[in-house]
VOPAGU-2260 file (C-alpha; in pm, 1 decimal, decimal comma):
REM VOPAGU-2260
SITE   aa  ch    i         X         Y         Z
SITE  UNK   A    0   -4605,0   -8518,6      96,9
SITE  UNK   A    1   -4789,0   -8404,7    -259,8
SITE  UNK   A    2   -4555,5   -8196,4    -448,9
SITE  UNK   A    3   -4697,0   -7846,3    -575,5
SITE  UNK   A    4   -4718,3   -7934,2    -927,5
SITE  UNK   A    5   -5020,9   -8223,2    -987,7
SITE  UNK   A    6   -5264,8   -8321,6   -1267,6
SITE  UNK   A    7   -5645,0   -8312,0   -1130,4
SITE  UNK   A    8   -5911,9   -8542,5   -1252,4
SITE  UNK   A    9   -6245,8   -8476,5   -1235,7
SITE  UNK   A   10   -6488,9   -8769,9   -1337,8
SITE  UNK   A   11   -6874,2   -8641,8   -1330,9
SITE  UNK   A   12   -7180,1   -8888,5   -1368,6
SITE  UNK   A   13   -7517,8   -8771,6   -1452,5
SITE  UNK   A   14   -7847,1   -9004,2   -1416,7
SITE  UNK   A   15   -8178,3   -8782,5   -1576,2
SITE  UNK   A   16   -8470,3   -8947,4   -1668,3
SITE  UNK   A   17   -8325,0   -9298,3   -1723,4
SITE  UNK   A   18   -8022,5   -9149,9   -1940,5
SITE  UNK   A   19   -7629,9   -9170,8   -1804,5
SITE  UNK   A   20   -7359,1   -8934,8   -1883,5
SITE  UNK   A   21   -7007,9   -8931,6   -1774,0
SITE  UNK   A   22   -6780,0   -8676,0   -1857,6
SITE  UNK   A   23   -6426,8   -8700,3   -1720,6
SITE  UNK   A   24   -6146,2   -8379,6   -1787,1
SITE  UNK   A   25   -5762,3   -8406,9   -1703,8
SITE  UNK   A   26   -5611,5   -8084,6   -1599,9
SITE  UNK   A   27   -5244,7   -8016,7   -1470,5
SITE  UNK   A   28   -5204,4   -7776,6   -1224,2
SITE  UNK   A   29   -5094,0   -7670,3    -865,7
SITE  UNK   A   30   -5136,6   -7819,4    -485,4
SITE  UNK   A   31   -5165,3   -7624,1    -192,3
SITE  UNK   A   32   -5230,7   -7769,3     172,5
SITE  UNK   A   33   -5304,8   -7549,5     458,7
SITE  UNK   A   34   -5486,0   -7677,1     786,5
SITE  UNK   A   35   -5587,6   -7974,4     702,2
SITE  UNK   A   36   -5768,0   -7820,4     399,9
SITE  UNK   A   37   -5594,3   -7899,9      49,1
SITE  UNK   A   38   -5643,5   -7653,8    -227,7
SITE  UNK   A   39   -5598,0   -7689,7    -628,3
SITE  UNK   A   40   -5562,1   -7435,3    -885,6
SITE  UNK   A   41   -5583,9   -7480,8   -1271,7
SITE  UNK   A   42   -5667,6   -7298,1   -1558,4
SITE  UNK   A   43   -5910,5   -7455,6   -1827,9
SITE  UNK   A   44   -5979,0   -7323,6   -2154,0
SITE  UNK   A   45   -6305,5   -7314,6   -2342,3
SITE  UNK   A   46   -6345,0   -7327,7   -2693,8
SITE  UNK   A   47   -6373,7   -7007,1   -2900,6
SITE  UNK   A   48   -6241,0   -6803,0   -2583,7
SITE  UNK   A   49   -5871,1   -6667,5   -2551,5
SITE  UNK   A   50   -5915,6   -6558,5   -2194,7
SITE  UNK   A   51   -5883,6   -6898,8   -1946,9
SITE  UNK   A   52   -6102,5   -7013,7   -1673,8
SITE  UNK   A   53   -5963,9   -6992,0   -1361,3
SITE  UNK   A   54   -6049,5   -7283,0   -1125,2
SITE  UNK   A   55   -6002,4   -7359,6    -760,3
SITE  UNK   A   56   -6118,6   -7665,7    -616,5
SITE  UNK   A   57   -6102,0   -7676,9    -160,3
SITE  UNK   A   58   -6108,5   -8032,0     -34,6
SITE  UNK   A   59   -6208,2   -8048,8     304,8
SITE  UNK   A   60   -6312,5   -8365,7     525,4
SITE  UNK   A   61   -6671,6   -8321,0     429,6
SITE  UNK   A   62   -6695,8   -8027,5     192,2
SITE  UNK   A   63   -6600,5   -7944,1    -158,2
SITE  UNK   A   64   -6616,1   -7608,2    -288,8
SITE  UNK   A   65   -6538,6   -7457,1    -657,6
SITE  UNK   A   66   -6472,2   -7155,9    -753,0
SITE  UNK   A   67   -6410,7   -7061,5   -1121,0
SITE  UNK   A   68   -6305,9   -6692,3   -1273,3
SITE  UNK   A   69   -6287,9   -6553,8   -1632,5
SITE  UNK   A   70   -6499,5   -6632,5   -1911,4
SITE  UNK   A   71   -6690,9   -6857,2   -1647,1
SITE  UNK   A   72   -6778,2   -6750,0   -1308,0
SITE  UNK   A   73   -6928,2   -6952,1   -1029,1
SITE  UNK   A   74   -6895,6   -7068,6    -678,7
SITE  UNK   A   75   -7013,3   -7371,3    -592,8
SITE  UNK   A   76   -7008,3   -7570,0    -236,3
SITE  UNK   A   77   -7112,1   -7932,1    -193,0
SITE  UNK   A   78   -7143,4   -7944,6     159,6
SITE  UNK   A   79   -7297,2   -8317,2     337,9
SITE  UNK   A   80   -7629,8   -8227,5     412,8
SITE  UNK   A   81   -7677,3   -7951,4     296,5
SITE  UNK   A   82   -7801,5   -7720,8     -20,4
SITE  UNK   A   83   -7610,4   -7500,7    -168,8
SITE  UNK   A   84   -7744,5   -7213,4    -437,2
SITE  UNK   A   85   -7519,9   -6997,3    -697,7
SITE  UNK   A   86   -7512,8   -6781,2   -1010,6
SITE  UNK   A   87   -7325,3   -6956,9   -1318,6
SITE  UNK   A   88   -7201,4   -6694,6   -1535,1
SITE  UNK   A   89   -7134,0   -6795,6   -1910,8
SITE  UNK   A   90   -7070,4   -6587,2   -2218,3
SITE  UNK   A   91   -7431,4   -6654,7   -2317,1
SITE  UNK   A   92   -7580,4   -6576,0   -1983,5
SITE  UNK   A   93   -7615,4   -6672,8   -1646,1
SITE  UNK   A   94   -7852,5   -6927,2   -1446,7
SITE  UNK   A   95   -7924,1   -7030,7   -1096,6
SITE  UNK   A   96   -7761,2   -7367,0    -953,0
SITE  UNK   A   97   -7887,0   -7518,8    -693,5
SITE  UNK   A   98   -7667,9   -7834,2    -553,8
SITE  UNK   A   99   -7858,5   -8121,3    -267,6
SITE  UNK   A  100   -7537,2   -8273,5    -117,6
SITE  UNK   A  101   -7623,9   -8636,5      -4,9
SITE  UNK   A  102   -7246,2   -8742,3      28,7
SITE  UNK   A  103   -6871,6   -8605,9      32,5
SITE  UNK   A  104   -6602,3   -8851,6     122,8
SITE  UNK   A  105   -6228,5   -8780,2     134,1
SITE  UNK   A  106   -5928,6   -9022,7      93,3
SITE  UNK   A  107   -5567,8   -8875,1     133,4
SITE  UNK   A  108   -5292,1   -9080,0      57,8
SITE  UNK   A  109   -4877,5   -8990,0      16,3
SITE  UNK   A  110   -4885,0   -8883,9    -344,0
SITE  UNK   A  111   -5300,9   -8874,2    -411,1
SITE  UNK   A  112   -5612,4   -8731,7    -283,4
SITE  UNK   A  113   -5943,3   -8798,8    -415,7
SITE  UNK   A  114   -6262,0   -8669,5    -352,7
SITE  UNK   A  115   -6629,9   -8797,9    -402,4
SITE  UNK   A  116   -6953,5   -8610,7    -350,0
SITE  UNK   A  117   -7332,9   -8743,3    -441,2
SITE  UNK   A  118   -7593,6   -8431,2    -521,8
SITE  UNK   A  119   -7907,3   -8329,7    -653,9
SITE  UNK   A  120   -7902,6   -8094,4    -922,7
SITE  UNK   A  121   -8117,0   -7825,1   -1019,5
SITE  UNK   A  122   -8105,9   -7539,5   -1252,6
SITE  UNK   A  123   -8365,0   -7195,0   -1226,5
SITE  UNK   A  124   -8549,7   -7371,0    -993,0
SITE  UNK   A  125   -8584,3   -7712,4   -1211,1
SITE  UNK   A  126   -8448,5   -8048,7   -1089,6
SITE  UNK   A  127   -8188,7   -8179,9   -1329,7
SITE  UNK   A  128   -8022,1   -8461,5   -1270,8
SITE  UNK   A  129   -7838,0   -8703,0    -969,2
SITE  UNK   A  130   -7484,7   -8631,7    -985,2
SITE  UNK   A  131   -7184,3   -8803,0    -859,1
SITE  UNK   A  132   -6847,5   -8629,0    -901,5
SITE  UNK   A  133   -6518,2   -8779,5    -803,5
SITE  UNK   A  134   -6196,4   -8471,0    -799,6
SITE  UNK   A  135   -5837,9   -8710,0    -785,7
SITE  UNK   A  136   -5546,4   -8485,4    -768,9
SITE  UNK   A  137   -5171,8   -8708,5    -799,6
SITE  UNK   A  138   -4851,8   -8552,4    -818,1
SITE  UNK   A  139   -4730,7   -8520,3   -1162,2
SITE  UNK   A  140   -4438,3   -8706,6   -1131,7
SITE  UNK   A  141   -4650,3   -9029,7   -1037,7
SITE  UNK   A  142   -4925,0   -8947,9   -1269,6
SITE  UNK   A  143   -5000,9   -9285,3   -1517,9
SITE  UNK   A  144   -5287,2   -9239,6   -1793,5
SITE  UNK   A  145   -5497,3   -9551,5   -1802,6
């Protein structure tokens, strides 16, 4: 059984016109688990801002949804098969995004769940990029930096 306090990992690839990016952030946080659905919570904080962002990240069999609250606001769901749209609110402004989910598969093990989804992504209207994002949440305790 995960124990409520766990350190999330979220690894991002982008592929746009030729070009790769990978961004990866470590976060610790908290694990909930209710009906088969597991839930994480962590704050993040962005540069120049006092005020954190709030995130929750649902993991469901085939779904993946993100919510964030504060300085940023969003909701995002990366559902197989489907397209999702959603305002991203920044200090600056806010834009339309627009996720094509090709893919979500979910692996939970005793102390570790990760989570991979494949999308399409497009901003106002604009394809982007071809994302793959990967969320691994581990208990703390059993948490090793590579």
């Amino acid at each position: 059984m995960m124990t409520k306090e766990v350190v999330v990992t979220i690894s991002g690839l982008q592929l746009s016109d030729g070009d790769q990016d990978t961004i990866e952030t470590v976060h610790v946080g908290e694990y909930h688990e209710k009906d088969g659905v597991h839930y994480v919570f962590f704050d993040e904080i962005l540069e120049g801002h006092d005020q954190p962002v709030r995130n929750m990240i649902k993991l469901g069999e085939r779904s993946v949804a993100v919510r964030k609250r504060g300085p940023v606001s969003s909701e995002l769901s990366f559902e197989e098969g489907s397209t999702s749209e959603s305002a991203y609110n920044m200090p600056f402004g806010a834009f339309v995004v627009s996720v094509h989910t090709s893919s979500v598969r979910l692996n939970v093990e005793e102390e570790k769940i990760e989570s991979k989804a494949s999308y399409r992504l497009s901003i106002n209207g604009e394809h982007c990029s071809d994302c793959d994002i990967q969320v691994t949440v581990q208990a703390k305790e059993t948490f090793k930096l590579c």
